[in-house]
FIKOLZA-1660 file (N, C-alpha, C; in steps of 0.1 Angstrom, whole numbers, plus 5000, padded with zeros to 4 digits):
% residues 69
   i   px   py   pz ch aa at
   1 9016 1090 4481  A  X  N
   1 9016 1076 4486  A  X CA
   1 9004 1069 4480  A  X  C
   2 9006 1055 4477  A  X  N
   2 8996 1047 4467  A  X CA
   2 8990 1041 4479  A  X  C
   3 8977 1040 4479  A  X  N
   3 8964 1034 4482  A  X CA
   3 8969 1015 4483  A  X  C
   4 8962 1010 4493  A  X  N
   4 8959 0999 4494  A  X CA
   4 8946 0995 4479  A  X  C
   5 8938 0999 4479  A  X  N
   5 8929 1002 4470  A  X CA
   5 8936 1001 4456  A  X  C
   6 8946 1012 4451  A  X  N
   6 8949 1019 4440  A  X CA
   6 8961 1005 4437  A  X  C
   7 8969 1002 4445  A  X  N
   7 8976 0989 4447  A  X CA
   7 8966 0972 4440  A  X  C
   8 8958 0975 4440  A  X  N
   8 8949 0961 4446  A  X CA
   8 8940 0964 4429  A  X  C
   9 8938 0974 4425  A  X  N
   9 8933 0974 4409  A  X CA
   9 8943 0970 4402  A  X  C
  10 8956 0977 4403  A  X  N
  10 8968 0976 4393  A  X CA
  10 8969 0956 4393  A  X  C
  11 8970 0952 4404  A  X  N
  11 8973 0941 4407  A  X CA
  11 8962 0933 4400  A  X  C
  12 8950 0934 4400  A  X  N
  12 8940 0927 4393  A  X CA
  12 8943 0929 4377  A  X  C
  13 8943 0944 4377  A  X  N
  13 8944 0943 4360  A  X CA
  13 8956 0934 4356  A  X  C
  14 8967 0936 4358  A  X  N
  14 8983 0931 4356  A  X CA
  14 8976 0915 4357  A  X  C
  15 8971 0909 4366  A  X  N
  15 8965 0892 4362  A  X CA
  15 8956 0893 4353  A  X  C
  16 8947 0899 4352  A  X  N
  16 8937 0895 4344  A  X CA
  16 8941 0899 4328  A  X  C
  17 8954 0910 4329  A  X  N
  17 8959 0908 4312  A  X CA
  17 8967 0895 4311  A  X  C
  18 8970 0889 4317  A  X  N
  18 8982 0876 4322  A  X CA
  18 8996 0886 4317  A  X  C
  19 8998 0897 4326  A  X  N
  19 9011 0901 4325  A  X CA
  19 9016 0896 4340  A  X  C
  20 9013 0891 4351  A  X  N
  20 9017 0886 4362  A  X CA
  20 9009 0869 4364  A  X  C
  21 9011 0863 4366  A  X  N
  21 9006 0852 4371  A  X CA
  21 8997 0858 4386  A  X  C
  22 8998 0858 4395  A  X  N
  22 8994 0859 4408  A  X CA
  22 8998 0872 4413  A  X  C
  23 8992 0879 4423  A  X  N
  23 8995 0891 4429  A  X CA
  23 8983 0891 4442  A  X  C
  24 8989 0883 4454  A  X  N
  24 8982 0884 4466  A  X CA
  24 8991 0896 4475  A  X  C
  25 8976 0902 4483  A  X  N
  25 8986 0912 4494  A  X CA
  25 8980 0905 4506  A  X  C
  26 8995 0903 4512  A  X  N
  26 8994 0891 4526  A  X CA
  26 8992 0902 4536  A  X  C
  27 8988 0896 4546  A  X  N
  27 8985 0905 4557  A  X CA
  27 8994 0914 4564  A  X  C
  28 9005 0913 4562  A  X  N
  28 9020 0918 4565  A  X CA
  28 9020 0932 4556  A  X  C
  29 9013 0935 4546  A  X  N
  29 9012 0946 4539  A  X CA
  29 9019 0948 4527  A  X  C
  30 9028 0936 4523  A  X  N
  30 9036 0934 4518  A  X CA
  30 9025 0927 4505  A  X  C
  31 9036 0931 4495  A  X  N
  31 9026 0918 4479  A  X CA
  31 9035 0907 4475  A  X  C
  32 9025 0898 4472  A  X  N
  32 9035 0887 4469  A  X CA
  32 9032 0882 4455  A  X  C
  33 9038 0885 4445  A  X  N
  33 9036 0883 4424  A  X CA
  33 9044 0874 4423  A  X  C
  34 9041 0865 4417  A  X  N
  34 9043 0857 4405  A  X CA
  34 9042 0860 4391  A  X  C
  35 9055 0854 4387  A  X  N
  35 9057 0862 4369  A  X CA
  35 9047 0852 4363  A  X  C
  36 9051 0843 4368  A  X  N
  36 9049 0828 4360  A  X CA
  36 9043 0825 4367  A  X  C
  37 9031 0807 4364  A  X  N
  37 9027 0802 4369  A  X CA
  37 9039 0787 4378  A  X  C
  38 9049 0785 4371  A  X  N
  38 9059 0779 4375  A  X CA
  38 9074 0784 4380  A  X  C
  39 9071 0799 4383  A  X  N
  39 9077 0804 4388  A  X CA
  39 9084 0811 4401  A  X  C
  40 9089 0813 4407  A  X  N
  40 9092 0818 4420  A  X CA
  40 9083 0830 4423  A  X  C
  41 9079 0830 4441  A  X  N
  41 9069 0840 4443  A  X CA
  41 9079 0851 4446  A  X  C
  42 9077 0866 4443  A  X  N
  42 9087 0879 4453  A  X CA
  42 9080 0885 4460  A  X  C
  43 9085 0893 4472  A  X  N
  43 9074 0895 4481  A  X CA
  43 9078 0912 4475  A  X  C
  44 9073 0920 4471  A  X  N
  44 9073 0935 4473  A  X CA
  44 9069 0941 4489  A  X  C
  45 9075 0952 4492  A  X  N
  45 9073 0959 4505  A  X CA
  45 9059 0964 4507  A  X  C
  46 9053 0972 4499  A  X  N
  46 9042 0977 4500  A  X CA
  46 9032 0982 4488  A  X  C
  47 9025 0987 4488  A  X  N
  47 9016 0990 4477  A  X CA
  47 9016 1001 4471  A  X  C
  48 9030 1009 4470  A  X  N
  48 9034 1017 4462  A  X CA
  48 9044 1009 4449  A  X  C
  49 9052 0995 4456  A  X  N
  49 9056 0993 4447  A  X CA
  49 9051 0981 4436  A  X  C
  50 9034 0972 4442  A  X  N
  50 9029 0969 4430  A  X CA
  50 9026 0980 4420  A  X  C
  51 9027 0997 4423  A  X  N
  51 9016 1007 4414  A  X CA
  51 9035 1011 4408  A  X  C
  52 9041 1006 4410  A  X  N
  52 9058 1007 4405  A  X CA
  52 9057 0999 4396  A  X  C
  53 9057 0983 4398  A  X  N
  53 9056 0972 4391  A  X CA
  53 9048 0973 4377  A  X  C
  54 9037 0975 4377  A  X  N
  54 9029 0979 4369  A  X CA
  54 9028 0991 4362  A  X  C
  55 9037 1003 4366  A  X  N
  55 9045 1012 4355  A  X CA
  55 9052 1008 4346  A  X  C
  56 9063 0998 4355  A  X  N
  56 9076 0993 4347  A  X CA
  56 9068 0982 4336  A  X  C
  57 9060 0971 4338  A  X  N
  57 9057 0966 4327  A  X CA
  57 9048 0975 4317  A  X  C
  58 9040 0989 4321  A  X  N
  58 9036 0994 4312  A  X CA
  58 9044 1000 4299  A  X  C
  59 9055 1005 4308  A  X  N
  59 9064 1016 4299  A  X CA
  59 9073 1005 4295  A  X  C
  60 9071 0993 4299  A  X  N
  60 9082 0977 4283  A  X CA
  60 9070 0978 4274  A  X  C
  61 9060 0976 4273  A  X  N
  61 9051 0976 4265  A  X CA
  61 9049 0984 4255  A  X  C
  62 9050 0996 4263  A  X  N
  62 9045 1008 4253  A  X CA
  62 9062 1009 4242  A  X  C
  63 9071 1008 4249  A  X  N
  63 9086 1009 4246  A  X CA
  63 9086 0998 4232  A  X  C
  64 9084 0984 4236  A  X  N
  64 9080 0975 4229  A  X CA
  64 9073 0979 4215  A  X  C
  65 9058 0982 4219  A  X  N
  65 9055 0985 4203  A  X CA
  65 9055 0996 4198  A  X  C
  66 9063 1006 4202  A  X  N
  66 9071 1020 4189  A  X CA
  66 9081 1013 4188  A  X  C
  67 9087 1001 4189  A  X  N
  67 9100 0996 4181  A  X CA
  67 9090 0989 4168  A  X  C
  68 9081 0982 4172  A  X  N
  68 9075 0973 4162  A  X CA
  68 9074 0982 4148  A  X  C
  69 9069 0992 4149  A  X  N
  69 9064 1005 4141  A  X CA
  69 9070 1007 4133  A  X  C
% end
């Protein structure tokens, strides 16, 4: 099970590379990301699946540049 904590880094890093726009956790426990800054907010269930979210854009990335290669 992922950490409120372990949730709440992933979430910082993912904005601060601007691979998410926004990533608040509402009090409901639930997160709420934005891709975009003009874009629709999603609410995720809990903080296993921002540390989900933040896999999946890892492994586009990494997927991404061994094509570039």
């Amino acid at each position: 099970m992922h950490t409120t904590i372990e949730a709440g880094a992933w979430a910082d890093v993912l904005v601060r590379r601007r691979l998410l726009h926004a990533a608040i956790l509402a009090p409901s426990g639930q997160w709420l990301v934005q891709p975009e800054a003009d874009g629709p907010v999603h609410a995720l269930a809990g903080s296993a699946d921002i540390v989900e979210l933040a896999a999946t854009i890892r492994h586009r990335i990494r997927s991404t540049r061994a094509r570039t290669r």
